[in-house]
DRENDO-82614 format. One line per 10 residues: their letters; for each residue x, y, z of N, C-alpha, C, CB. Coordinates in steps of 0.05 Angstrom, whole numbers, padded with zeros to 5 digits, m for minus. Glycine has a CB too. Example, Ala and Ser with C-alpha at 12.3 -4.5 7.8 and 13.67 -1.06 7.14 Angstrom:
// DRENDO-82614
as	00264 m00114 00156 00246 m00090 00156 00264 m00066 00156 00226 m00089 00181; 00257 m00045 00142 00273 m00021 00143 00258 00001 00157 00282 m00012 00114 .
***
This chain:
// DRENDO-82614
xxxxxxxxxx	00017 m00023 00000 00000 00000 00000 00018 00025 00000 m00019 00000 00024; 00011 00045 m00011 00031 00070 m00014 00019 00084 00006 00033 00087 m00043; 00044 00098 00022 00047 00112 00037 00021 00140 00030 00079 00117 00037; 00000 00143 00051 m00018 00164 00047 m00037 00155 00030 m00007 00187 00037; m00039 00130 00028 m00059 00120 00011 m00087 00128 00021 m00057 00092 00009; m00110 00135 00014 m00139 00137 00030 m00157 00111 00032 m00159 00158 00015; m00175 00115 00052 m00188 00090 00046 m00202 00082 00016 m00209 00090 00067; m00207 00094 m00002 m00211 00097 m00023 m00193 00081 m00039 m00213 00121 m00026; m00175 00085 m00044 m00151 00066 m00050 m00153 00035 m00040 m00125 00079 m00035; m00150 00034 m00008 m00154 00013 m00001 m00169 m00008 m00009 m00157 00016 00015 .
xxxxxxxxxx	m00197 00006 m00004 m00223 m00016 m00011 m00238 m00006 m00040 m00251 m00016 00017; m00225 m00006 m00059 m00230 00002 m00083 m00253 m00008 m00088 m00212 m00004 m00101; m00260 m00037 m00079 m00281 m00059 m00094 m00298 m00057 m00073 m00271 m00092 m00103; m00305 m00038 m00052 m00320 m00034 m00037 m00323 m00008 m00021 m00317 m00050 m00026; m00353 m00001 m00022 m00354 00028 m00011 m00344 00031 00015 m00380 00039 m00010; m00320 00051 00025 m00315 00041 00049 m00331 00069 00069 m00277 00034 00053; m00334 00060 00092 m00357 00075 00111 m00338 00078 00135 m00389 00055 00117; m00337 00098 00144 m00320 00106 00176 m00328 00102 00198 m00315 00130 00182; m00348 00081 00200 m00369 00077 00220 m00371 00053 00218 m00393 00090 00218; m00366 00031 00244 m00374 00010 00241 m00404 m00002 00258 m00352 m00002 00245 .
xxxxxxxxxx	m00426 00013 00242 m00454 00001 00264 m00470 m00013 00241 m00478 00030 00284; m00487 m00026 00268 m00512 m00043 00256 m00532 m00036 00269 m00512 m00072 00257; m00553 m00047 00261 m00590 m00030 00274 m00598 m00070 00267 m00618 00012 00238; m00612 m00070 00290 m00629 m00084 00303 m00662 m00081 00308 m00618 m00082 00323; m00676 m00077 00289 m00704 m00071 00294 m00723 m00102 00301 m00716 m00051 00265; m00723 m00092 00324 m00751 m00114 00343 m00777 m00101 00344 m00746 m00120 00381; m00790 m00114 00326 m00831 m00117 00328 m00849 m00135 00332 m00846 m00113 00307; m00864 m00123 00357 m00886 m00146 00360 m00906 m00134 00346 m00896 m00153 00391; m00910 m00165 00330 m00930 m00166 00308 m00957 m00173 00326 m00921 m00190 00283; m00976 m00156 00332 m00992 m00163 00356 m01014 m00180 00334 m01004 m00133 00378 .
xxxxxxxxxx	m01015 m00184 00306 m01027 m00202 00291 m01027 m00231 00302 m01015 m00201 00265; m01006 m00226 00293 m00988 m00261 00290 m00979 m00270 00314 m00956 m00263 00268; m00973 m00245 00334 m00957 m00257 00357 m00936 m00264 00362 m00961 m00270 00363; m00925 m00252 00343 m00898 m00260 00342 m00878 m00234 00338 m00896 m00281 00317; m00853 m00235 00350 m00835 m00218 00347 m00819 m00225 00312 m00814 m00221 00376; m00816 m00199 00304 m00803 m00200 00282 m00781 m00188 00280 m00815 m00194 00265; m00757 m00190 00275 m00734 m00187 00274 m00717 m00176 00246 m00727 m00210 00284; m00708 m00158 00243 m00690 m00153 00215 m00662 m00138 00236 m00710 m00123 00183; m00636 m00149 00226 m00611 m00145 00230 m00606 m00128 00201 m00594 m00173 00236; m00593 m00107 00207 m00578 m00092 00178 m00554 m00090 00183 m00587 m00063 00169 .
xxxxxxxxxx	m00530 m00105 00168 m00502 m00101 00174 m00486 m00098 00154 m00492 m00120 00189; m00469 m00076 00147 m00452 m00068 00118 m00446 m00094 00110 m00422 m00048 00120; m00454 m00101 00092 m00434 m00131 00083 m00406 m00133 00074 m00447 m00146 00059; m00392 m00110 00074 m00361 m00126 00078 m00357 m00122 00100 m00336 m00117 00063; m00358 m00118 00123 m00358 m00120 00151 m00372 m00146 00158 m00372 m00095 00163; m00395 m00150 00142 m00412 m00182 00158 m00391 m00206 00147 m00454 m00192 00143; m00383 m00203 00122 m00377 m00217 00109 m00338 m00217 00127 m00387 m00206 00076; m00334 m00196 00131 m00302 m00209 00143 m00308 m00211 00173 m00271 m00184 00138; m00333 m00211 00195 m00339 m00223 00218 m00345 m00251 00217 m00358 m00210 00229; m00355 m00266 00185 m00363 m00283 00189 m00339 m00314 00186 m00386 m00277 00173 .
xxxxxxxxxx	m00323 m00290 00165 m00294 m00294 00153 m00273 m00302 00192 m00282 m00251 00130; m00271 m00286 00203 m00267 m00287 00230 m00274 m00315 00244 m00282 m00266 00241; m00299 m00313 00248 m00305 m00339 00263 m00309 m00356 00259 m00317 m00341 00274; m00313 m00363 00233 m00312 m00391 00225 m00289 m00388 00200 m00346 m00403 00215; m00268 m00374 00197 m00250 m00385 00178 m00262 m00394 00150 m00237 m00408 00192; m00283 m00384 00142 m00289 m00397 00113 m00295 m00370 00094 m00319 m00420 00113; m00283 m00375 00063 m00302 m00359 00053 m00315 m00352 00048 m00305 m00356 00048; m00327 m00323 00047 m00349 m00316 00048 m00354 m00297 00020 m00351 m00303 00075; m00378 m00296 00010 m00392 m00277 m00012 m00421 m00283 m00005 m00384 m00286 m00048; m00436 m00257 00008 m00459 m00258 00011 m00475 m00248 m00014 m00464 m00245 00034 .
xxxxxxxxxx	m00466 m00235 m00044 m00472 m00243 m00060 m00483 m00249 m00079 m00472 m00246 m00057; m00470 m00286 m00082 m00467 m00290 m00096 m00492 m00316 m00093 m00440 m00288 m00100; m00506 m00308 m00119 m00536 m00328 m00116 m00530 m00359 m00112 m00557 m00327 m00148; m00506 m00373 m00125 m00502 m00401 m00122 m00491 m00404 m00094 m00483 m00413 m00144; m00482 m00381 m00081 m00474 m00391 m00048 m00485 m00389 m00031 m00457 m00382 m00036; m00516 m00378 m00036 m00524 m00368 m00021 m00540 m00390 00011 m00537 m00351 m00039; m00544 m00420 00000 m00553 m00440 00009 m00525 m00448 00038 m00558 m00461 m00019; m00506 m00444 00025 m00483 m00449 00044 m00476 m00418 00062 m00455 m00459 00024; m00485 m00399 00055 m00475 m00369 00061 m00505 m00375 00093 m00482 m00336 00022; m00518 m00380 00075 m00551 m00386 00093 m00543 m00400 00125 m00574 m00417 00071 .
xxxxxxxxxx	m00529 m00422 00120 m00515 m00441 00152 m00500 m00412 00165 m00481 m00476 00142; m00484 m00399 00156 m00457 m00383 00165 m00479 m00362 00182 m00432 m00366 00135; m00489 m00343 00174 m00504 m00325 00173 m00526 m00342 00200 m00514 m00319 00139; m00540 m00352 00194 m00557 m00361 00216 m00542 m00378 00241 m00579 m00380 00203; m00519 m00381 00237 m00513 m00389 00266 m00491 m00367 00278 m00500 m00421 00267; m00484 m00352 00271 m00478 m00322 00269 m00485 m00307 00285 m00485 m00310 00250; m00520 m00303 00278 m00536 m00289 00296 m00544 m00308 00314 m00558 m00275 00285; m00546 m00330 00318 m00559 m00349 00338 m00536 m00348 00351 m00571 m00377 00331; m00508 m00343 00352 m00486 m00335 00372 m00484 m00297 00374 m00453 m00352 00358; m00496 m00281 00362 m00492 m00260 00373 m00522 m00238 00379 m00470 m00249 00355 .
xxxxxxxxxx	m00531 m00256 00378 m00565 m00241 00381 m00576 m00259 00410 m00592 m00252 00344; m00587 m00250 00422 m00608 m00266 00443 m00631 m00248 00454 m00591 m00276 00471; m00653 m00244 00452 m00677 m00233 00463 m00682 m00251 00476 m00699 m00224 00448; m00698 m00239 00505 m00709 m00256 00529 m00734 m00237 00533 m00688 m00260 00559; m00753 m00241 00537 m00791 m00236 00540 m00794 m00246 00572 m00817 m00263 00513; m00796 m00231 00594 m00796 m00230 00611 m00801 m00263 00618 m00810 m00210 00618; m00782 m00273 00633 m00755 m00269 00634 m00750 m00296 00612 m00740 m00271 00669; m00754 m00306 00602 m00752 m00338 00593 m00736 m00327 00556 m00796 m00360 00593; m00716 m00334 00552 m00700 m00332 00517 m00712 m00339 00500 m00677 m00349 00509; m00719 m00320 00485 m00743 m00331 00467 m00725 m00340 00434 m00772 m00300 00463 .
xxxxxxxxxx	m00732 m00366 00419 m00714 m00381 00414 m00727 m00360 00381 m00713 m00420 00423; m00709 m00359 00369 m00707 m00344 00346 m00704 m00366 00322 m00682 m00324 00349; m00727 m00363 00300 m00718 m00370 00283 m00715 m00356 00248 m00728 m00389 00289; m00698 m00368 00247 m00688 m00352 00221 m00693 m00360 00193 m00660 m00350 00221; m00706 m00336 00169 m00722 m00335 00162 m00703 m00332 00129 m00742 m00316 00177; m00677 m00318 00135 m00672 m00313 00107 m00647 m00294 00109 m00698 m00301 00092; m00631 m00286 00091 m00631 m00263 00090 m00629 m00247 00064 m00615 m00260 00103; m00617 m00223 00059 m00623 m00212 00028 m00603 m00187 00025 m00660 m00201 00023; m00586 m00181 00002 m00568 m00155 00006 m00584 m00130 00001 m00542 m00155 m00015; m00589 m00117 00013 m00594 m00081 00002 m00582 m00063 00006 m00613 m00068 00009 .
xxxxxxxxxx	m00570 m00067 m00016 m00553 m00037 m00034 m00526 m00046 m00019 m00567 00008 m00025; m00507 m00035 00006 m00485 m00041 00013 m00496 m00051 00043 m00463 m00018 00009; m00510 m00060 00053 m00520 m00071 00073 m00534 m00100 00069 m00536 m00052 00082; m00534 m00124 00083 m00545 m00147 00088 m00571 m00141 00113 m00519 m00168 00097; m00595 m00140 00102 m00607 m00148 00121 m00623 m00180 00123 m00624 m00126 00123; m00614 m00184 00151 m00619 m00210 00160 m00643 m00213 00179 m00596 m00220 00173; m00668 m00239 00176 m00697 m00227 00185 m00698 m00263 00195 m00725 m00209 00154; m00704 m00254 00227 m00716 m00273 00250 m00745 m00268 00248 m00706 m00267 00280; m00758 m00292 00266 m00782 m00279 00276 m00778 m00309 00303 m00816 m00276 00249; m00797 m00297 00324 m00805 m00315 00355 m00823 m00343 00342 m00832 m00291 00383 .
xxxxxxxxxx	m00829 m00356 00358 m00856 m00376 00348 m00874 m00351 00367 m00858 m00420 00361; m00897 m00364 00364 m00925 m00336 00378 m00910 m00333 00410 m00974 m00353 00383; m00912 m00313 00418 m00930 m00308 00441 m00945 m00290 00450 m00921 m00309 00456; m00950 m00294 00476 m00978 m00283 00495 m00981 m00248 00486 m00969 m00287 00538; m00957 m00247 00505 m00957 m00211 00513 m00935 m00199 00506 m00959 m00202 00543; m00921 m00178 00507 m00886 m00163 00513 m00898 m00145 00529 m00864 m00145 00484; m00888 m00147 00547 m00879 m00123 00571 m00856 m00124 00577 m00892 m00123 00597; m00829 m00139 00573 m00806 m00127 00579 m00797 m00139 00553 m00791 m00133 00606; m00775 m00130 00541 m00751 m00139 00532 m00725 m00143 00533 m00751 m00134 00523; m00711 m00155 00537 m00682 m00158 00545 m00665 m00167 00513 m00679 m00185 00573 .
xxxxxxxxxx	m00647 m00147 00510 m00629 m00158 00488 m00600 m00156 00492 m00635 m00146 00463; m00592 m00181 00479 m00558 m00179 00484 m00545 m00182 00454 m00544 m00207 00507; m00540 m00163 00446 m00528 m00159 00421 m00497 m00157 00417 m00539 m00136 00413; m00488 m00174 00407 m00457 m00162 00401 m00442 m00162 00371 m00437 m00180 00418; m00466 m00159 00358 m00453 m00169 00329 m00436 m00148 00322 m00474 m00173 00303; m00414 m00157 00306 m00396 m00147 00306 m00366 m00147 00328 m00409 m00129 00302; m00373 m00148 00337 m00357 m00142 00365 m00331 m00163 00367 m00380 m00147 00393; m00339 m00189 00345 m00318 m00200 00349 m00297 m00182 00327 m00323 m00232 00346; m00303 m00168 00306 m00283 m00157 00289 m00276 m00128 00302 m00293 m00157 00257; m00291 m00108 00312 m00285 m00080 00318 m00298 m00075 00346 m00296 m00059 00294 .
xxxxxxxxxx	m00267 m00056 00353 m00271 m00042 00379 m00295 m00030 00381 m00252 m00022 00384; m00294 m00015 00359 m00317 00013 00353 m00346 00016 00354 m00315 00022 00327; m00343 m00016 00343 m00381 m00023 00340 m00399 m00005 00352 m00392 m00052 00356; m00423 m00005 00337 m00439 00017 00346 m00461 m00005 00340 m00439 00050 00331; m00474 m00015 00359 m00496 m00026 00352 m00537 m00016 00364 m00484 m00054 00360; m00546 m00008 00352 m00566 00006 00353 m00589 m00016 00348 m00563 00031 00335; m00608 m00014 00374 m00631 m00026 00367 m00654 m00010 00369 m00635 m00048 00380; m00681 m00018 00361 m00699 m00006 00363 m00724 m00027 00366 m00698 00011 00344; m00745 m00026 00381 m00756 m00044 00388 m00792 m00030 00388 m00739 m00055 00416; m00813 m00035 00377 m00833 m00026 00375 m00855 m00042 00387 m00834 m00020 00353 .
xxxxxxxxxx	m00865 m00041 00401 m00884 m00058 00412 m00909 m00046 00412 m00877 m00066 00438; m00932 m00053 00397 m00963 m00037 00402 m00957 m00005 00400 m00978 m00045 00438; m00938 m00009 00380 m00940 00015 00370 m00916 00043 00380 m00968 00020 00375; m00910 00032 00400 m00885 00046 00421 m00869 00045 00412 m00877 00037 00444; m00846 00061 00401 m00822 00049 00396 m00804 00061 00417 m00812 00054 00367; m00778 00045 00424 m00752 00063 00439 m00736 00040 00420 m00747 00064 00484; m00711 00067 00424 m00688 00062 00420 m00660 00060 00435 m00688 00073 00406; m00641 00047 00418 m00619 00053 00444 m00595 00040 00421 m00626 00031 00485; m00577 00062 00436 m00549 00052 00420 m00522 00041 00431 m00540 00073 00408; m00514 00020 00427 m00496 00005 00445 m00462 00012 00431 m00506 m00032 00445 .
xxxxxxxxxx	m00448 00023 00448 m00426 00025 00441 m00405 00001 00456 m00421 00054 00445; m00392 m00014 00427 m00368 m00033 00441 m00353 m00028 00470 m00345 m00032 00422; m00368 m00030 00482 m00371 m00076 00488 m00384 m00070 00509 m00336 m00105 00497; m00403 m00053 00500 m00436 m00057 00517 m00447 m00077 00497 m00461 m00025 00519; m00467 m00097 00502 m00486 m00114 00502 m00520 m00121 00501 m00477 m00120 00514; m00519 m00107 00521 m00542 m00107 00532 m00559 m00080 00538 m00538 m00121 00553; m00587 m00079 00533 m00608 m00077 00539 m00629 m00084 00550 m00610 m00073 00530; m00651 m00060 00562 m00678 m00076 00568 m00698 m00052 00566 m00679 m00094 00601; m00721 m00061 00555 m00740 m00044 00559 m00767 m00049 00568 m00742 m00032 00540; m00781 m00034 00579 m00807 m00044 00584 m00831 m00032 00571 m00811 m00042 00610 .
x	m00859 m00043 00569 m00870 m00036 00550 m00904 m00035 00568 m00862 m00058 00523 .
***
């Protein structure tokens, strides 16, 4: 790399961003009963966290990988995502995911339940690649929303509803 190079230089083949966050939006679907979940994370950042912990290559992509990209990705968040619904972990399952524009968003949902009056979340995505992480959730319940933004190597939240 030449001396004074910019990031521009660097990541030629990718837009590079000076910020390393992700957003977390939690909704109770008071329909269905179920919490619904979308993760949004820059994908060359998801893609070299995922590169990180499991040592494999990664291209989120690319349409023929996407069946194998699918395993990486969902056990990913099933190691860096956990919501608990007063008080019991509510088991997440995963639904897909899809690229938009320079971001991956990745979409959970709960099996039904009853009520939300609290939420507890422990988020660390990212966290295994950057100090900096900024991870931001937002959580809407019956229409309420709050937010909150977690700076590396905070974790956790809770809200009540």
């Amino acid at each position: 790399m030449a001396v004074g190079a910019g990031p521009s230089e660097i990541r030629a083949e990718s837009p590079w961003h000076p910020i390393h966050v992700s957003t977390t939006n939690i909704s109770f679907n008071k329909e269905d009963h179920k919490l619904e979940v979308i993760c949004t994370i820059f994908t060359d950042d998801f893609e070299a966290a995922l590169v990180k912990q499991y040592g494999k290559k990664t291209d989120l992509t690319k349409t023929e990988l996407h069946a194998v990209m699918d395993v990486l990705v969902k056990n990913y968040l099933a190691a860096h995502l956990q919501i608990k619904v007063s008080p019991a972990v509510l088991p997440l399952n995963y639904v897909g995911f899809e690229i938009n524009k320079e971001a991956t968003d990745v979409y959970l949902e709960s099996d039904k339940i009853n009520e939300v009056r609290k939420i507890s979340v422990d988020v660390s995505l990212l966290h295994n690649l950057f100090d900096d992480q900024i991870n931001i959730v937002h959580i809407t319940v019956n229409g309420v929303r709050k937010s909150e933004k977690l700076d590396y190597p905070d974790t956790k939240i809770s809200q009540n509803f």
